[in-house]
Chimera marker file (.cmm) of the C-alpha trace (Angstrom):
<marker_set name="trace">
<marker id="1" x="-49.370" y="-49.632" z="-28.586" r="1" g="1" b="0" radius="0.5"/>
<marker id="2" x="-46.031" y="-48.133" z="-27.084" r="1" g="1" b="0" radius="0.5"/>
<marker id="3" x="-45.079" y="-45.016" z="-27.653" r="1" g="1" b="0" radius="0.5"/>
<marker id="4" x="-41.769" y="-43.729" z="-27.343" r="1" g="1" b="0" radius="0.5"/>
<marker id="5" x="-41.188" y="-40.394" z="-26.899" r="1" g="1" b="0" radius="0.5"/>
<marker id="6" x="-37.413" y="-39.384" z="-27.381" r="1" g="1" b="0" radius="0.5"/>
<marker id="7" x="-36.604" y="-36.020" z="-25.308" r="1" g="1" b="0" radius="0.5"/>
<marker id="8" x="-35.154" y="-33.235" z="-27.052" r="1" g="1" b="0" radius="0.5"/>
<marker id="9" x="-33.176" y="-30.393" z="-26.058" r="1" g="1" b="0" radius="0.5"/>
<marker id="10" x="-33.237" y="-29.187" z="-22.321" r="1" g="1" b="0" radius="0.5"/>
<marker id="11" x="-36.022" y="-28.073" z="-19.755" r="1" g="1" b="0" radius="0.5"/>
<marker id="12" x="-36.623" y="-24.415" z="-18.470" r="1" g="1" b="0" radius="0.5"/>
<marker id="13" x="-35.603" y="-26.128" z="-14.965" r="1" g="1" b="0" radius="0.5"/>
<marker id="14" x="-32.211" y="-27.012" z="-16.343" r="1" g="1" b="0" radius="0.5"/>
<marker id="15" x="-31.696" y="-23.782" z="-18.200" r="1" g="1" b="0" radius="0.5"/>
<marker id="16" x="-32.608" y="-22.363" z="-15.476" r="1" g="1" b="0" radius="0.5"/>
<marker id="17" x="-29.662" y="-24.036" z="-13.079" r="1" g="1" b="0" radius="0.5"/>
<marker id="18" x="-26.999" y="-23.338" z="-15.264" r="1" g="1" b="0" radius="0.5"/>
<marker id="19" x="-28.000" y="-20.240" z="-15.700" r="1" g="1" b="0" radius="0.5"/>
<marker id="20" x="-27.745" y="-19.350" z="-11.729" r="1" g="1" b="0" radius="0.5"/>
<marker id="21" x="-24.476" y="-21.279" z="-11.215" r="1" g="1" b="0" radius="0.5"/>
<marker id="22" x="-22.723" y="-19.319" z="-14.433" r="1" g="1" b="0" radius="0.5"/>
<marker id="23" x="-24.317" y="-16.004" z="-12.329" r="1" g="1" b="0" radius="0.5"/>
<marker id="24" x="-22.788" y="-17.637" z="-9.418" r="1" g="1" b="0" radius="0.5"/>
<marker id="25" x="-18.888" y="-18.521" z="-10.532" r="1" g="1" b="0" radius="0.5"/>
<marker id="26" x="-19.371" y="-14.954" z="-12.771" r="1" g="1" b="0" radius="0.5"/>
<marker id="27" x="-20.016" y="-12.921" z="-9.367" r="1" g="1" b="0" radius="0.5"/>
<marker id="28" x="-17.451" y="-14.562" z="-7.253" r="1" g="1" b="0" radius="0.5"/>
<marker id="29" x="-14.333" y="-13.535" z="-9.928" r="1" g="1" b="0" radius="0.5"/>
<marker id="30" x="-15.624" y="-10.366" z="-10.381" r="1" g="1" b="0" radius="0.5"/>
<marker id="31" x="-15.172" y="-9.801" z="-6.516" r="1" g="1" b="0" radius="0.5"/>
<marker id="32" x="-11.819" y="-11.588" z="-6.121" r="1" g="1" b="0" radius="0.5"/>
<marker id="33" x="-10.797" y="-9.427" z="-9.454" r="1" g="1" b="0" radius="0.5"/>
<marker id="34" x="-12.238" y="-5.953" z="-7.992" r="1" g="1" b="0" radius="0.5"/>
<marker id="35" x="-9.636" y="-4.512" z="-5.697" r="1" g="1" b="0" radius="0.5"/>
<marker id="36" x="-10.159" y="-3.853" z="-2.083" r="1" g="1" b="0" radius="0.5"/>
<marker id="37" x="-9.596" y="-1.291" z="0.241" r="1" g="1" b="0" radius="0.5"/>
<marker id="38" x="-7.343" y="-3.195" z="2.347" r="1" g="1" b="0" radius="0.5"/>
<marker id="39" x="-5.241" y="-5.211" z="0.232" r="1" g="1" b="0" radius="0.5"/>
<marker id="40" x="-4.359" y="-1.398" z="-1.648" r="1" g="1" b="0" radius="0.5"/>
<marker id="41" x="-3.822" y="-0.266" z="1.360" r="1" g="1" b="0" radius="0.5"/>
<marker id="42" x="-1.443" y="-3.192" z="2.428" r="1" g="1" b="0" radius="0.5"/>
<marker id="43" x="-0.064" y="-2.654" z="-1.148" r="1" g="1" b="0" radius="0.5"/>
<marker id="44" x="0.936" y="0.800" z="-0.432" r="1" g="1" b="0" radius="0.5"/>
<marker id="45" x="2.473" y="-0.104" z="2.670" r="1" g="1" b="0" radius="0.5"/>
<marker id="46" x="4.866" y="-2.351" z="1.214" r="1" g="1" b="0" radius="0.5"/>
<marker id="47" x="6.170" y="-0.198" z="-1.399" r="1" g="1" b="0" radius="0.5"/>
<marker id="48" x="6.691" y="2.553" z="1.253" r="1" g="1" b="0" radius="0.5"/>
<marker id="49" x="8.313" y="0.193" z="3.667" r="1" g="1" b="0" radius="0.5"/>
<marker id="50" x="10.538" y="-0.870" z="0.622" r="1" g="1" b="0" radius="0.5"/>
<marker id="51" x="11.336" y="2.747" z="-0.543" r="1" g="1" b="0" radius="0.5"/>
<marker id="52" x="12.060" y="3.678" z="2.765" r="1" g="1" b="0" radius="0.5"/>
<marker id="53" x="14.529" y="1.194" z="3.683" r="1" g="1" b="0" radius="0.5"/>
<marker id="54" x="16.313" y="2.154" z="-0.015" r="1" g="1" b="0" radius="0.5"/>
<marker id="55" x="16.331" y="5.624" z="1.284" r="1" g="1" b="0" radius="0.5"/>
<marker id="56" x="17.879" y="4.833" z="4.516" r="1" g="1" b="0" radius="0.5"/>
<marker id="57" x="20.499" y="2.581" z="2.630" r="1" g="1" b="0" radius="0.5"/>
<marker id="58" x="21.252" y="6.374" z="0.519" r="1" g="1" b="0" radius="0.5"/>
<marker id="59" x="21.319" y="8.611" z="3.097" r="1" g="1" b="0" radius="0.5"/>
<marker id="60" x="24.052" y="6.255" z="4.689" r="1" g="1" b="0" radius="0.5"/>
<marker id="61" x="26.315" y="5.987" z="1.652" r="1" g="1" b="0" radius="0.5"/>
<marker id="62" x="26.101" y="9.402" z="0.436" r="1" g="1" b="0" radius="0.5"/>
<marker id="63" x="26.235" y="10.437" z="4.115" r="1" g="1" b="0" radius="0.5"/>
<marker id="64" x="23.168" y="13.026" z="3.897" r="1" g="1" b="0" radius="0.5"/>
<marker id="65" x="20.139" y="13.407" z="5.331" r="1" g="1" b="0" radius="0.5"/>
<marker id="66" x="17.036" y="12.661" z="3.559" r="1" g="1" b="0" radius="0.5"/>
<marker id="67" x="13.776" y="14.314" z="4.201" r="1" g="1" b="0" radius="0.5"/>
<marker id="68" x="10.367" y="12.320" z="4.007" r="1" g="1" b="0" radius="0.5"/>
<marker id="69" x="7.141" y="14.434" z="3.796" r="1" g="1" b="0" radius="0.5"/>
<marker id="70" x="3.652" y="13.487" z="2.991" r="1" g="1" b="0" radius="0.5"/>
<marker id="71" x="1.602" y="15.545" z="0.115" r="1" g="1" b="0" radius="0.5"/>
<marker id="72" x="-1.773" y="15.996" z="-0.610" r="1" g="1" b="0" radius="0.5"/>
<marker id="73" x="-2.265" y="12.729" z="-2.417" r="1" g="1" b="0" radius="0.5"/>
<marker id="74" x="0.946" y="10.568" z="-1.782" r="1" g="1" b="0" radius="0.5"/>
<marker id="75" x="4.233" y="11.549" z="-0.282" r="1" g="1" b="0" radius="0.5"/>
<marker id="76" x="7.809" y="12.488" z="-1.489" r="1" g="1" b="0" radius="0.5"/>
<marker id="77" x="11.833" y="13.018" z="-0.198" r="1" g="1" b="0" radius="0.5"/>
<marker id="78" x="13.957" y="15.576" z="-0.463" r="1" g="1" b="0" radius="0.5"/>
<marker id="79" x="17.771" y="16.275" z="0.526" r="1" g="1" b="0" radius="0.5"/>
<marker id="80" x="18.458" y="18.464" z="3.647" r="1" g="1" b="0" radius="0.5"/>
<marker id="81" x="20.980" y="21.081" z="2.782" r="1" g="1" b="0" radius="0.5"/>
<marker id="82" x="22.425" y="23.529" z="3.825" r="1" g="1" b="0" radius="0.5"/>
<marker id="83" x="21.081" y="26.715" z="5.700" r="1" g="1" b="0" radius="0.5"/>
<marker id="84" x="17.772" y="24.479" z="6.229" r="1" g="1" b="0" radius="0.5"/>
<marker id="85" x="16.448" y="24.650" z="2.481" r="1" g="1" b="0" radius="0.5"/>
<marker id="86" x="14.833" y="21.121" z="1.018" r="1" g="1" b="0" radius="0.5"/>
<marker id="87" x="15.918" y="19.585" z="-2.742" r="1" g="1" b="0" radius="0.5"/>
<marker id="88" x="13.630" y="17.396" z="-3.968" r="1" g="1" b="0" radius="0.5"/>
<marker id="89" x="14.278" y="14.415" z="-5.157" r="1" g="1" b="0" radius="0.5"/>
<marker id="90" x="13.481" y="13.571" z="-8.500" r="1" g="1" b="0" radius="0.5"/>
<marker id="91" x="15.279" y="10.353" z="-8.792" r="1" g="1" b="0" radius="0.5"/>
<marker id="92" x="13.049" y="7.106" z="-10.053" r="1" g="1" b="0" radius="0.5"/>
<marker id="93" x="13.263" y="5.165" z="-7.096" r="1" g="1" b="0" radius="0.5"/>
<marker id="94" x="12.855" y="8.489" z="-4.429" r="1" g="1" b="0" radius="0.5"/>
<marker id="95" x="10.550" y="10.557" z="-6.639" r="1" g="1" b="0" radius="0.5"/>
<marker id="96" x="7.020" y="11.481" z="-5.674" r="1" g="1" b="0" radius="0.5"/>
<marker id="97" x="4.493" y="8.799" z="-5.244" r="1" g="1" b="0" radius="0.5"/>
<marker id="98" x="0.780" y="9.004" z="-5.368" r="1" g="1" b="0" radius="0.5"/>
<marker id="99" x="-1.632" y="6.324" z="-2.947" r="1" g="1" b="0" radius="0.5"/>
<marker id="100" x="-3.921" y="4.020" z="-4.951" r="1" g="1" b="0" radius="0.5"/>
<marker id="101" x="-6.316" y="5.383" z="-2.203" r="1" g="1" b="0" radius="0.5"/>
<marker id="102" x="-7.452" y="8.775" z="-3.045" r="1" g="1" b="0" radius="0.5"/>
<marker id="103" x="-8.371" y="9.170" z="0.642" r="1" g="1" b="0" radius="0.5"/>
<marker id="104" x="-5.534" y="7.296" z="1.860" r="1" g="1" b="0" radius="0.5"/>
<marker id="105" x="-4.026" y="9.183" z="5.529" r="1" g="1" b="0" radius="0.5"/>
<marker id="106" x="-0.844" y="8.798" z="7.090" r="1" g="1" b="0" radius="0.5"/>
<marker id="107" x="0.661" y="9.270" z="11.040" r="1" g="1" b="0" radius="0.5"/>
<marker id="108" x="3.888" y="9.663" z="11.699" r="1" g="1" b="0" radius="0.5"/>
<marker id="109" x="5.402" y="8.848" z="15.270" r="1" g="1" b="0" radius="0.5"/>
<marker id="110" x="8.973" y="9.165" z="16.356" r="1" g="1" b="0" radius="0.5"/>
<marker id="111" x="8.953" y="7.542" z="20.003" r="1" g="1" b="0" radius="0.5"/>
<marker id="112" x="5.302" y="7.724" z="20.662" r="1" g="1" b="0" radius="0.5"/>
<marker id="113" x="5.242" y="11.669" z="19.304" r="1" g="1" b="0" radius="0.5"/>
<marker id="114" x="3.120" y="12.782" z="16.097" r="1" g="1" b="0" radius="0.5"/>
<marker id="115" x="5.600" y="14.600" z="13.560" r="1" g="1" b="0" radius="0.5"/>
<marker id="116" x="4.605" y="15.665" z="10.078" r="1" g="1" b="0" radius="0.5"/>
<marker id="117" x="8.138" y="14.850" z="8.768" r="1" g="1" b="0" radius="0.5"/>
<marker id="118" x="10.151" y="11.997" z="9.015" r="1" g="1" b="0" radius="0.5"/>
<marker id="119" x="14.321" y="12.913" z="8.766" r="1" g="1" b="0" radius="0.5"/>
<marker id="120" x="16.509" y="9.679" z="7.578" r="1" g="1" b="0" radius="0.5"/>
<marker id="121" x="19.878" y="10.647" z="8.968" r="1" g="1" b="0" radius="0.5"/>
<marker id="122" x="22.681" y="8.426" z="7.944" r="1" g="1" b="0" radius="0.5"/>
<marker id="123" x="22.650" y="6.873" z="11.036" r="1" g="1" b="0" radius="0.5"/>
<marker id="124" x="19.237" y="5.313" z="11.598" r="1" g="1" b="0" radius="0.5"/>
<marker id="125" x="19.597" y="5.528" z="15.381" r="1" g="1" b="0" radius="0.5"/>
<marker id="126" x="17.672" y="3.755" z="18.160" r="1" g="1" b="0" radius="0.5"/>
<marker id="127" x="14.186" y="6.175" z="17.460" r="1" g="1" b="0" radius="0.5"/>
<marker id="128" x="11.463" y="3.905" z="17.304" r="1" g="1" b="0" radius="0.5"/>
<marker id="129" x="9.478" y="4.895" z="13.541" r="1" g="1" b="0" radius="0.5"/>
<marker id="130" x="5.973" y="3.798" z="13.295" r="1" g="1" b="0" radius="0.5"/>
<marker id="131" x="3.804" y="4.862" z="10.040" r="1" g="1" b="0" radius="0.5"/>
<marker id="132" x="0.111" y="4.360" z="10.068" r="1" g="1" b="0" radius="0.5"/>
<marker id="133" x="-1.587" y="4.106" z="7.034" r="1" g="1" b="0" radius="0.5"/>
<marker id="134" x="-5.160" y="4.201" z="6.852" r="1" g="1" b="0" radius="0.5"/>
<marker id="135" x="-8.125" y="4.718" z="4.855" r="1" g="1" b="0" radius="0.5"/>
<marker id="136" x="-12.045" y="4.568" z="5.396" r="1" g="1" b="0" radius="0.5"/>
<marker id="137" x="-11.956" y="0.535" z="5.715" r="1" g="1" b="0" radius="0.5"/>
<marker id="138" x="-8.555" y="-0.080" z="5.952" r="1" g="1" b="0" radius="0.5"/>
<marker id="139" x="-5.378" y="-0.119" z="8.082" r="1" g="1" b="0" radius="0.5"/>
<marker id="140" x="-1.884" y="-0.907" z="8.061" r="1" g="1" b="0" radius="0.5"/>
<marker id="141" x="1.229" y="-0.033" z="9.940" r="1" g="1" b="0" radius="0.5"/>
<marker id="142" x="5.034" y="0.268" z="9.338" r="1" g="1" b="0" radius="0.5"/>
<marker id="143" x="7.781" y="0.087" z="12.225" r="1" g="1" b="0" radius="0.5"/>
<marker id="144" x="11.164" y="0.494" z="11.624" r="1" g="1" b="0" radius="0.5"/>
<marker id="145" x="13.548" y="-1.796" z="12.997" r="1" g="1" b="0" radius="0.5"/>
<marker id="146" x="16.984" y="-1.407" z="14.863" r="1" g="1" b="0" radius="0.5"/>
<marker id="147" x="18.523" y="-2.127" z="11.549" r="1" g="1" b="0" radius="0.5"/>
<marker id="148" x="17.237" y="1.140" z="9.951" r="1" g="1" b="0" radius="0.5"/>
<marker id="149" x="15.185" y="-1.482" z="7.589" r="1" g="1" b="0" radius="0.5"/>
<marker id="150" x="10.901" y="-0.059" z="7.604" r="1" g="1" b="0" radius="0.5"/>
<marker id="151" x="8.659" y="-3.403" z="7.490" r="1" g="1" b="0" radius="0.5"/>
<marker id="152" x="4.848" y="-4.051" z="7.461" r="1" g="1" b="0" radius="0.5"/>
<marker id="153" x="3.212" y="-5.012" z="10.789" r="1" g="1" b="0" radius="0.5"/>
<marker id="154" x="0.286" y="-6.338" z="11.559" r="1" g="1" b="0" radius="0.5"/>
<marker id="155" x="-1.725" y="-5.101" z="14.831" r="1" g="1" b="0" radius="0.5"/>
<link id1="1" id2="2" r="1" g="1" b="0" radius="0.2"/>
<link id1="2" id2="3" r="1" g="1" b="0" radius="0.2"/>
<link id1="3" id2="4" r="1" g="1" b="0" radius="0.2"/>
<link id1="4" id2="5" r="1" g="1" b="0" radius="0.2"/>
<link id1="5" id2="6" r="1" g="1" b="0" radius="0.2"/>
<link id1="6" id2="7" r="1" g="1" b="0" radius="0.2"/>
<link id1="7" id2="8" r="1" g="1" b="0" radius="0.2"/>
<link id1="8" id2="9" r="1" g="1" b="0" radius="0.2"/>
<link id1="9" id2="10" r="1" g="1" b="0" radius="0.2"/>
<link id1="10" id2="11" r="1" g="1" b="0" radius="0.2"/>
<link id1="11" id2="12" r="1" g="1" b="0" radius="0.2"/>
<link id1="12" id2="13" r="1" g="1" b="0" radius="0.2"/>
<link id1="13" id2="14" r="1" g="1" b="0" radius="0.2"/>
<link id1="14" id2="15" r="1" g="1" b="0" radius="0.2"/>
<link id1="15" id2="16" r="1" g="1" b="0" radius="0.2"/>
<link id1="16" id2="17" r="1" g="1" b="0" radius="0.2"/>
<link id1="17" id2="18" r="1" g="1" b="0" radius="0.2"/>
<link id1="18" id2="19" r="1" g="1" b="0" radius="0.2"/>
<link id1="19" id2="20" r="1" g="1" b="0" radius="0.2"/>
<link id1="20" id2="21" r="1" g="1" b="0" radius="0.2"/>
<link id1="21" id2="22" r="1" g="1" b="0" radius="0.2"/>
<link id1="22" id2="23" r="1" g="1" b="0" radius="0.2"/>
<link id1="23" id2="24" r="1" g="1" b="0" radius="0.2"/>
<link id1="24" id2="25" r="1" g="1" b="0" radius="0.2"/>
<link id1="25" id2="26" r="1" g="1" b="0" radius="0.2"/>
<link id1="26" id2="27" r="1" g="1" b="0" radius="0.2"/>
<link id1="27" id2="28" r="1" g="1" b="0" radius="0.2"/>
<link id1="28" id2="29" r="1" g="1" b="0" radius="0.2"/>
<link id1="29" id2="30" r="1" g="1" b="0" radius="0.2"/>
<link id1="30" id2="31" r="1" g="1" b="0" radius="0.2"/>
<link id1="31" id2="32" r="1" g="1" b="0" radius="0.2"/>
<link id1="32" id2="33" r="1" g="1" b="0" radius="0.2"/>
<link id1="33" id2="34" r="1" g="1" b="0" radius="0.2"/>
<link id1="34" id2="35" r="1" g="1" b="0" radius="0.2"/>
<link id1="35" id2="36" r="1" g="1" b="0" radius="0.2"/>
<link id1="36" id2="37" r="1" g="1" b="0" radius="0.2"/>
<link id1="37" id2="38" r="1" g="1" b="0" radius="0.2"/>
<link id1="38" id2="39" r="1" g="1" b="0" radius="0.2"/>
<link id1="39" id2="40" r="1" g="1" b="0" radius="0.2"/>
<link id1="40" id2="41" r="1" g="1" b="0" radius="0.2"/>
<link id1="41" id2="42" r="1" g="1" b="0" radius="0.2"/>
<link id1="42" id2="43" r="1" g="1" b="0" radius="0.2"/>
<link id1="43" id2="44" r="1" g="1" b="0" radius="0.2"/>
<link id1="44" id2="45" r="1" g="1" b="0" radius="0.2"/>
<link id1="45" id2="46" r="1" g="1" b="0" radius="0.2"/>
<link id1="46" id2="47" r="1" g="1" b="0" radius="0.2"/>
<link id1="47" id2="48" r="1" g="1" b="0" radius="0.2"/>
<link id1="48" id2="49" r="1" g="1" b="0" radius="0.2"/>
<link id1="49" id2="50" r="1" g="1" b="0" radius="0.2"/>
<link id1="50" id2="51" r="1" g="1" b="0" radius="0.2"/>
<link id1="51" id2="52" r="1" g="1" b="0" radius="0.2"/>
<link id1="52" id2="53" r="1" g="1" b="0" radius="0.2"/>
<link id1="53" id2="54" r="1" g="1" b="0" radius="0.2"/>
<link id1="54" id2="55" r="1" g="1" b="0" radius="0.2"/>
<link id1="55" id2="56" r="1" g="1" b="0" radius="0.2"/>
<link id1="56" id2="57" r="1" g="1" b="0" radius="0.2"/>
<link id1="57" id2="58" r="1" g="1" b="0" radius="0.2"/>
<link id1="58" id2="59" r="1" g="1" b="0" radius="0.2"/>
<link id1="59" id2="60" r="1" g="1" b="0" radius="0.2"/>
<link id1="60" id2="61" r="1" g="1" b="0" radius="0.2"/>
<link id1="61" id2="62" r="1" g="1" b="0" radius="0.2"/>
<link id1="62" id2="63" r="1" g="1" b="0" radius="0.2"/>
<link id1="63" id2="64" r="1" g="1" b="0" radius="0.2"/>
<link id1="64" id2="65" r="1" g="1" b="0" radius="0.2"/>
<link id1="65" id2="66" r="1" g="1" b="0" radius="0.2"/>
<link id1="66" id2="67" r="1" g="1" b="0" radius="0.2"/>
<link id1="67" id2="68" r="1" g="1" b="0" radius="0.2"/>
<link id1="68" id2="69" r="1" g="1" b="0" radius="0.2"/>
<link id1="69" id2="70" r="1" g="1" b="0" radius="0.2"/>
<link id1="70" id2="71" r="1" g="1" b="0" radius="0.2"/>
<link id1="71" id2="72" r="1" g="1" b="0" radius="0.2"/>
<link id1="72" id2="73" r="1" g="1" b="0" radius="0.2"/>
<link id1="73" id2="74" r="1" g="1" b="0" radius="0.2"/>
<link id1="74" id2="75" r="1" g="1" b="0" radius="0.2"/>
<link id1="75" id2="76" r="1" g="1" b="0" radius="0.2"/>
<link id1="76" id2="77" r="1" g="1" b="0" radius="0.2"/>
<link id1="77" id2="78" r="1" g="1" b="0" radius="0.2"/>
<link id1="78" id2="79" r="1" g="1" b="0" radius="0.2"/>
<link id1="79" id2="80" r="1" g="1" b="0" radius="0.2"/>
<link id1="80" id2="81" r="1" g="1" b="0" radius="0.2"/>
<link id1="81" id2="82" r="1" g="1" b="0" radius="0.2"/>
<link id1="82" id2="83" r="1" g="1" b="0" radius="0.2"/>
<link id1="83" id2="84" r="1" g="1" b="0" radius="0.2"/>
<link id1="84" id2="85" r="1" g="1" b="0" radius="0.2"/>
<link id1="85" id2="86" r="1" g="1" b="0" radius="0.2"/>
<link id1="86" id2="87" r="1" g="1" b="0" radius="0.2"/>
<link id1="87" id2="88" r="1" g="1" b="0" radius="0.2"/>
<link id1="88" id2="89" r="1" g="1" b="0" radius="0.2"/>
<link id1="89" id2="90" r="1" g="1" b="0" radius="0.2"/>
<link id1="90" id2="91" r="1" g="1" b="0" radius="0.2"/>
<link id1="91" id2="92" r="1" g="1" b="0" radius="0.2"/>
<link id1="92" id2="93" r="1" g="1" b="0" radius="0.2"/>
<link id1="93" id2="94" r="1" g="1" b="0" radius="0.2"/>
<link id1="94" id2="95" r="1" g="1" b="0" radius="0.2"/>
<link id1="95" id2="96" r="1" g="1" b="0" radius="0.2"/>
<link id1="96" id2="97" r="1" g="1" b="0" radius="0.2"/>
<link id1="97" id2="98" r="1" g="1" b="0" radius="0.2"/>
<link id1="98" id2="99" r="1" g="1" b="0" radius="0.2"/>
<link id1="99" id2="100" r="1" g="1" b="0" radius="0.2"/>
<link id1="100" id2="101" r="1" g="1" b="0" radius="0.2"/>
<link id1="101" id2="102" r="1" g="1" b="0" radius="0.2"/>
<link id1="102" id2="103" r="1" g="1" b="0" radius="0.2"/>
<link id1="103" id2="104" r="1" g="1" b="0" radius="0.2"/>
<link id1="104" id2="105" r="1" g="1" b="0" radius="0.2"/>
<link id1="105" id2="106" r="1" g="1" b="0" radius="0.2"/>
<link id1="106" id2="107" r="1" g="1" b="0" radius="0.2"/>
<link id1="107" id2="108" r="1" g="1" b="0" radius="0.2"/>
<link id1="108" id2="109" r="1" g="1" b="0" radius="0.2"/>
<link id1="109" id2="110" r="1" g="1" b="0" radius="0.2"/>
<link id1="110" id2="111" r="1" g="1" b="0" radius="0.2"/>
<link id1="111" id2="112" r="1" g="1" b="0" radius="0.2"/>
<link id1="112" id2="113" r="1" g="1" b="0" radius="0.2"/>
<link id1="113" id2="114" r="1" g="1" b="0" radius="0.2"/>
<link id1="114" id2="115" r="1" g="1" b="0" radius="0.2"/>
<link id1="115" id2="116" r="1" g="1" b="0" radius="0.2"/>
<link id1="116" id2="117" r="1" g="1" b="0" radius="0.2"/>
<link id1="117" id2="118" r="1" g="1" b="0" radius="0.2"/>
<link id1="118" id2="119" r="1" g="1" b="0" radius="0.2"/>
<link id1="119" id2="120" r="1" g="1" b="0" radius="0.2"/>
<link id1="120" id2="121" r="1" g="1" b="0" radius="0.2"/>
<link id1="121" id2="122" r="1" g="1" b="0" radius="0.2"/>
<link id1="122" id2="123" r="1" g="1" b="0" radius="0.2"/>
<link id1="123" id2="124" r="1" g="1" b="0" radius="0.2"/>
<link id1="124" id2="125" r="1" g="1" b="0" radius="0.2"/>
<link id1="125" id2="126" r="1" g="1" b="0" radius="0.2"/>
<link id1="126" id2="127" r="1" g="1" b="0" radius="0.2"/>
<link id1="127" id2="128" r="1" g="1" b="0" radius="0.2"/>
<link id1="128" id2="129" r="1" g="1" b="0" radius="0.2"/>
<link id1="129" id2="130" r="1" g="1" b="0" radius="0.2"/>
<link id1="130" id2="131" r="1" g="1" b="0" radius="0.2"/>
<link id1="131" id2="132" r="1" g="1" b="0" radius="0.2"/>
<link id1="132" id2="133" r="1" g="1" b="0" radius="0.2"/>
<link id1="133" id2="134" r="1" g="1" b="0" radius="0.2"/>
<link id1="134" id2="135" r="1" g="1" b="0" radius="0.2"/>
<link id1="135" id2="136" r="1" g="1" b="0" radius="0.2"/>
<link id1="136" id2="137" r="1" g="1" b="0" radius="0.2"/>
<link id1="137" id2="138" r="1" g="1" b="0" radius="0.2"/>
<link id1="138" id2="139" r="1" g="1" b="0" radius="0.2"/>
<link id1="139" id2="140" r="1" g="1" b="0" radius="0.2"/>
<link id1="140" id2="141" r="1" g="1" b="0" radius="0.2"/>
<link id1="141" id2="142" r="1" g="1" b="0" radius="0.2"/>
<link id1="142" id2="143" r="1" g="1" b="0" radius="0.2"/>
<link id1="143" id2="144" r="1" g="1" b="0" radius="0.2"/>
<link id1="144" id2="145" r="1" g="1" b="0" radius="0.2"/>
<link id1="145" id2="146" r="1" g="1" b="0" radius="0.2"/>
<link id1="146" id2="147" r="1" g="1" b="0" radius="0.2"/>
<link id1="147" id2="148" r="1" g="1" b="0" radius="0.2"/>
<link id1="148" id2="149" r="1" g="1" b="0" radius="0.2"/>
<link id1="149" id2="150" r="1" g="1" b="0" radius="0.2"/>
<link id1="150" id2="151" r="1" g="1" b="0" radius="0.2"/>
<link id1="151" id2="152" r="1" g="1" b="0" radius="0.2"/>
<link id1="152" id2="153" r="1" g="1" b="0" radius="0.2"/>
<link id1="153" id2="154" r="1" g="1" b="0" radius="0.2"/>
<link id1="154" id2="155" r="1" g="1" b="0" radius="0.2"/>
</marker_set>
């Protein structure tokens, strides 16, 4: 007497397994998808390298000095005129910004010395610029270069 016994449908064992590696692949997007501290950070350092070096470029063709200050949550430029008094900028490109990092901080250092406003003078000058960014996890750092052109560094 032989009996054959044709299987049907899958174990618990095998349920099981797929079931872990579908938790697996499932957990490993969610953290490439879920933005880090850092790479906002290195985000936000970009765009303010870029918008700095377009702000350098304007202060040199409309021969005026441009004003960069840091606000509570982001930072912003204005137009140095005359008798000392500030104009904002409202422009697109030179309007104010906000940090993806609510608790994002910023130093400012023109040759080695803190400053809580950075002047862009037509003339970028030999001043070395460095701009830290940094947040509870996170760091980042802009120099300016001879050129008058702001990039990211890396320590």
């Amino acid at each position: 007497m032989n009996i054959h016994r044709t299987a049907r449908g899958f174990t618990l064992l095998e349920l099981l397994v797929v079931l872990v590696v579908i938790a697996i692949g499932t957990a490993m997007v969610s953290a490439r998808l879920m933005p880090d501290d850092q790479r906002l950070l290195d985000q936000d350092a970009e765009r303010l390298a870029q918008i700095l070096s377009v702000a350098q470029e304007q202060s040199a063709v409309k021969a005026e000095t441009m004003v960069f200050m840091v606000t509570d949550s982001g930072f912003r430029f204005a137009v140095a005129g005359s008798g000392n008094t500030l104009q904002p900028l409202r422009d697109d490109l030179l309007g104010p910004r906000k940090w993806q990092l609510p608790d994002t901080r910023i130093r400012i250092e023109n040759n080695g010395l803190a400053v809580q406003r950075l002047q862009i003078a037509p003339e970028p000058g030999l001043d070395r610029i460095l701009i830290e960014l940094s947040s509870k996890q996170a760091k980042c750092l802009i120099a300016r270069r001879f050129s008058g052109r702001y990039q990211v560094v890396r320590r």
